[in-house]
Every structure is written in C-alpha cells, then in structure tokens.
C-alpha positions, 0 to 999 in steps of 0.5 A: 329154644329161641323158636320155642320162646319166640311162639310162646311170646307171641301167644302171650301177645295175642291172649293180651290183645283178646282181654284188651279189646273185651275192656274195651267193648266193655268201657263203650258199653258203659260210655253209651250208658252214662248219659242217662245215668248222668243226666236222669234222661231215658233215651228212646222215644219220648212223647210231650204233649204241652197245653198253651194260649191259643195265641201262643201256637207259632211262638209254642212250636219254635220252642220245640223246634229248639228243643229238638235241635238241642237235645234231639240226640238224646232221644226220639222227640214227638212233641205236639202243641196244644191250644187251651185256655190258661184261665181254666187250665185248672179245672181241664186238667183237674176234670181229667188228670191221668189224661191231662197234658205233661206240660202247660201253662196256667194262671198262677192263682191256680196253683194252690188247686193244682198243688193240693190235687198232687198234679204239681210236685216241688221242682227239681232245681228249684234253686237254680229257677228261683235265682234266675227269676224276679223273686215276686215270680217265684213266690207266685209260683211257691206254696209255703216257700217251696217252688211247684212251678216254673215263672213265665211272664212277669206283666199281668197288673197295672199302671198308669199311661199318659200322653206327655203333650197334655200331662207332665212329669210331675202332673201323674205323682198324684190323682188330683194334679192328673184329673186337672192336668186333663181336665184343663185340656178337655179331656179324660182320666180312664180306669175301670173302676167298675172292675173288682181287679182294678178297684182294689188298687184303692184299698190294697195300700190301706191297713184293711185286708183281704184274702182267702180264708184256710178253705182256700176257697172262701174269702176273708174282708173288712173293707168295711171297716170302722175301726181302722186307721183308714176307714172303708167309709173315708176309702168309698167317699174317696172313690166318689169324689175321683168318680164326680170327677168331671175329668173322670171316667170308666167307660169308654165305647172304644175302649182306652186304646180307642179314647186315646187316639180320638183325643177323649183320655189324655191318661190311663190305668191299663196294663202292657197288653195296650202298648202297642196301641197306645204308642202308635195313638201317641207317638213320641208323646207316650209315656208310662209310670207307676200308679199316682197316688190318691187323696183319702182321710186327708192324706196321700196313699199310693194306689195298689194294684193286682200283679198276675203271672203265668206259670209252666207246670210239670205234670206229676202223673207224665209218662215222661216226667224227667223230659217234661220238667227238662222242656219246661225249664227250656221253655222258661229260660232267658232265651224263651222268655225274650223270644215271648217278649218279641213274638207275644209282648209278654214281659219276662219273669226272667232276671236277665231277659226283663233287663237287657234289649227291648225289653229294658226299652218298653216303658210299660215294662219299667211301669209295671215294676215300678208299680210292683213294690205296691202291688200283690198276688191276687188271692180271693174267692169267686164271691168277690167279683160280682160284689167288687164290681157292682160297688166299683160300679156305684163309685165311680158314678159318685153314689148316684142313689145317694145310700149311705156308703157304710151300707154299701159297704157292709152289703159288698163286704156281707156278699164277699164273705158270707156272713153279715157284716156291719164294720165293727171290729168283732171279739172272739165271742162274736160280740162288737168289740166296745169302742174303747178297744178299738183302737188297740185292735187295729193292725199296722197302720197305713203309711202315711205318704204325701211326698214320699210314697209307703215302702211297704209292699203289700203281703203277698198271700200265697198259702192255701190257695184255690181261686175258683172264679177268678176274673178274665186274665187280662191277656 
C-alpha cells in the first residue's frame, strides 16, 4: 500500500510540475509581448528618415545616436538624416507626400498647408507637449486650438542690441533718446526698415491689422487707414522722420555685426543669430533688450515685432508612425532642446531649458522674451513682401520723391490686397462709410504708452494658414 501511494504521489508531483512549467512558458510568452501593447511600439526592425537644416547635421545625428542608446533594445533603429531646407520644407514634401521623410523640421508659418493637406495629425499627448512648452510655441504649433506639431525653438524675432559704452539703460526706453545718445557720440542706430519683417514692428502695436484672409492665402490690410485711432498716415510720417534721422540708418556694407565692430552703430534691431558676433564687437559693453518704443500721432507706442518658430512634424503617411512621433518628442525634449542651444545658439521653446544654464545667461534670449508680450506670428500672404519693402524702403530714406505718403499707402495696401484701397473704412455695400460713422467703426484702440508700455499683446492669428512666399527665415 505504502509503495503503491508512494508512486502514485509521485506521479501526482510530476503531472503538477508539467502543468506548472506550461503556465510558465505561457506567462514569458505574454511577458515578451507586453511592451508593445504597453507602449504601441512595434519591435523588429524600424526605419526614420528625419528631414533638417543643413547645418543641423552633426547636432541632428547625435540626437539619434541618443535615441538608439535609449531605446535600442526595443527595436532594430536605422535612422538616416537628411539636409532640407526648413523654409520649403512645405512644398517638398507637399510635391511628393507618400515619399516625403517621417520626420522634419519646418517654419511654423507652414503649418496650416501642411495640416489642410492631412501630412500633419493632432499629436498624441498633446498635453504633456503643450505643458512642457512656452504657450506661444504651442499656439504656433496649433491650429484652432489643437496641437499638429512638436515646438523646437523659440528665437526667430527681434529686439534691440546696444553697446553700454555709448547708450544708457535709460537711453534704449524710447527711439528719439537711442537716436541722440548715438548721434551725440557720432555714430548710428541700425534697422532694416527697408524689410517687410521688420517694418511691421511699426504698425504691429497699432489698432490696424493685418492678416490672412479664409483662403488662407490672400491678405487682409488697412495700414492705410483713415479712420482709426492711429492713422497709417500718422504711422508713415513717423517712419520718415525716424528715416531723416541723421543718426539713423538701414544700410550697412558690412552688415550690423560689421557696422558694430568698425564703431559705425552704437544700437541695433537684430535678432540671436548676431550674438555671438556682437559680444566679441562689444565685450563687456554688449547688452540687449526689447524693442524702444516710438513717437507717433504725439504718443508713445511700443514697437512690435514678428516672432517665428520652428517645429518638428510627424508624417502622417510614415510606415512607422508611432516611433516617429516617439523621435520627435525626443528630439524636442529639455535634453535636445539645451544640446541645440549649445551646438546651434537656437533659443529652446522648452519651459525649462529656456530658464536655467546658459541659456537664462544669454541676454539675447532675455530680449527676445522680453520683447514677446509684443510681438506675433507671422501670418500674410506672399503679395506682402514686395509691397512692405519698397514702402519700407521710401521711409527709411524720408520719402525722398516727396509723394503724399497717403498714396503711398493706398499703392502698398491695393498691392497686399489686391483690391483697390483708398483708406476710407468701407460698408458692407461696398460704399465709404459717411464721416460721422467713422468713429464708431473703428475697433479697440491702441494703448496709449509714454512711460508705461501697452500690456496688450498682439493677436496671434493662427487659423487658416498657408503662407506661400513667406520671407528668408532669419536663421
């Protein structure tokens, strides 16, 4: 009996065993499984192709390199970089979509294009981006409030560069006290004037506007308005008399870098693509700070600006969807963003990168976000360009032919738009509005600022974009 129990206890043992070691195999099999269902991360081999600046190469390939290490056990990486232009990257991938790269970096004024043509899709954790980001980023890369692209760099605008040993502190609050301060010492305030991109700063802050109409394409202006509170006619006299300006200039055979360490311009409008160069023109004496502000219809206003970003796309028709979008918020995160600072000089759009280490030190960087509660996205058609500039052009030599500047106006304003334009504010019918209505037409008024500057920042418009000819990305 006791044999008898003794084998069949044993046999009991062995049947155990055998149904143990199957749940076992089975709980590995599923063990090996979960990281793709955890995660939505294929395993096997996976291929990126990731479209940047030229000059991005060296810093583009040891983001990858970082990515290989940090999820090279995932998957089989071949990730290849390649040198595209992030001013066209648009119509490139546009042209031929299906072959287009999975990931790239783009202009933010060409993502309105690139969302209406279905390459772009809402991001994923469009939260976690957007909270990790500086909110202005984030709306550049949001259409109607929905996230379509992961921020990059915060720096594309403008602001004012001065040299301490010439202009004070106080000296660079407004255009009139920086124009004598470097006239008085012989030398020159430089702004390109003559540039659609930076003459907006004189109108941007005004009760004018500007913008892309529904097509998305076309351009809406009146800065040739006459019935506003600031006129477009107070707005062009105000840019002739900065142009007549002896201590005034927009030209410069050197370039501002150049006209700064010759001893030519004692102050500049630029952006962070020239710091560099000017702190080894000025040393110690280099310093930065938001836009002065300009006399116009006998008030103070603020000078606006453009602000540009860059973004990182995720293409919607990618093989390898999941692990592009898994690149692209690694490309984009603190850890990227700071390694762009220090190889490229590309201010972070990142919350945390653009305040902490070097970054916080660059004093170009404090300008420009100084300077960003008055600027805004750029949003106009390519009918913009060549109109801006020639009257920028007029301006800033003081309207030499001595034109009515109204004309000049309606001619800038007729070639934007495309339809005739004479300033006067127009009814529904079509009709000039009678001069009694004037007045009550006219939209929110432009704040008045003489010590205290407006804490109005300019709309950002960021619906229906496609910006066909915008002008040469800064950087």
């Amino acid at each position: 009996m006791s044999k008898r129990f003794f084998s069949l206890f044993v046999s009991l043992l062995l049947i155990t065993a055998l149904f143990a070691g199957c749940g076992s195999k089975e709980e590995t099999a599923a063990t090996a499984e979960a990281p793709e269902e955890e995660t939505g991360l294929p395993s096997g081999d996976v291929s990126l192709r990731v479209w940047g600046a030229d000059e991005d190469e060296e810093l583009v390939n040891q983001i990858i390199s970082g990515f290989i290490k940090e999820y090279g056990s995932m998957a089989n990486f071949n990730i290849t970089f390649e040198a595209h232009s992030e001013s066209s990257a648009k119509d490139e991938i546009l042209g031929d979509v299906l072959n287009a790269p999975d990931v790239f970096t783009f202009a933010d004024d060409q993502l309105m294009a690139l969302v209406a043509s279905g390459v772009l899709k809402k991001v994923e954790n469009d939260s976690e981006i957007s909270g990790r980001n500086l909110a202005a980023a984030s709306d550049a890369a949001s259409v109607n409030g929905t996230l379509y692209a992961y921020p990059l760099t915060a720096d594309n605008g403008y602001f004012l560069f001065y040299n301490k040993a010439v202009i004070s502190d106080e000296a660079v609050q407004s255009m009139d006290s920086l124009m004598a301060a470097a006239g008085a010492a012989g030398q020159k305030v430089f702004m390109e004037m003559n540039s659609g991109w930076y003459m907006y700063a004189f109108f941007g802050n005004t009760d004018m506007e500007i913008g892309l109409n529904d097509d998305g394409i076309s351009t809406y202006c009146n800065w040739n308005a006459k019935y506003t509170n600031i006129t477009g006619r107070d707005v062009a006299e105000a840019m002739a008399a900065i142009g007549r300006n002896p201590a005034f200039t927009c030209e410069s055979n050197d370039g501002f870098v150049g006209g700064a360490a010759d001893g030519t311009f004692a102050a500049g409008v630029s952006g962070i693509w020239d710091e560099n160069g000017i702190k080894e023109a000025w040393g110690d004496n280099y310093a930065a700070c938001k836009l002065p502000t300009y006399t116009v219809a006998g008030q103070q206003v603020q000078m606006s600006s453009y602000a540009g970003y860059k973004l990182v796309g995720v293409n919607s028709y990618s093989k390898n969807q999941a692990w592009a979008a898994k690149f692209a918020d690694w490309m984009t995160n603190e850890q990227n963003q700071t390694l762009r600072f220090e190889m490229r000089g590309q201010g972070p759009s990142n919350t945390n990168a653009s305040g902490a280490g070097a970054v916080a030190e660059s004093k170009a960087i404090q300008a420009l976000q100084q300077q960003a509660e008055y600027s805004s996205l750029q949003r106009v058609g390519g009918t913009y360009w060549d109109p801006a500039a020639n009257f920028g052009t007029l301006m800033s030599q003081g309207n030499p032919s001595g034109k009515d500047v109204q004309v000049l106006l309606n001619e800038m304003v007729t070639e934007i738009t495309g339809e005739e334009s004479t300033g006067d504010l127009v009814t529904e019918e079509g009709e000039a509005a009678p001069e009694e209505n004037k007045e009550e037409a006219t939209e929110d008024v432009v704040e008045e600022a003489t010590e205290e500057t407006t804490e109005e920042t300019t709309e950002e418009i960021i619906e229906e974009t496609t910006t066909e000819n915008s002008e040469e990305n800064k950087q």
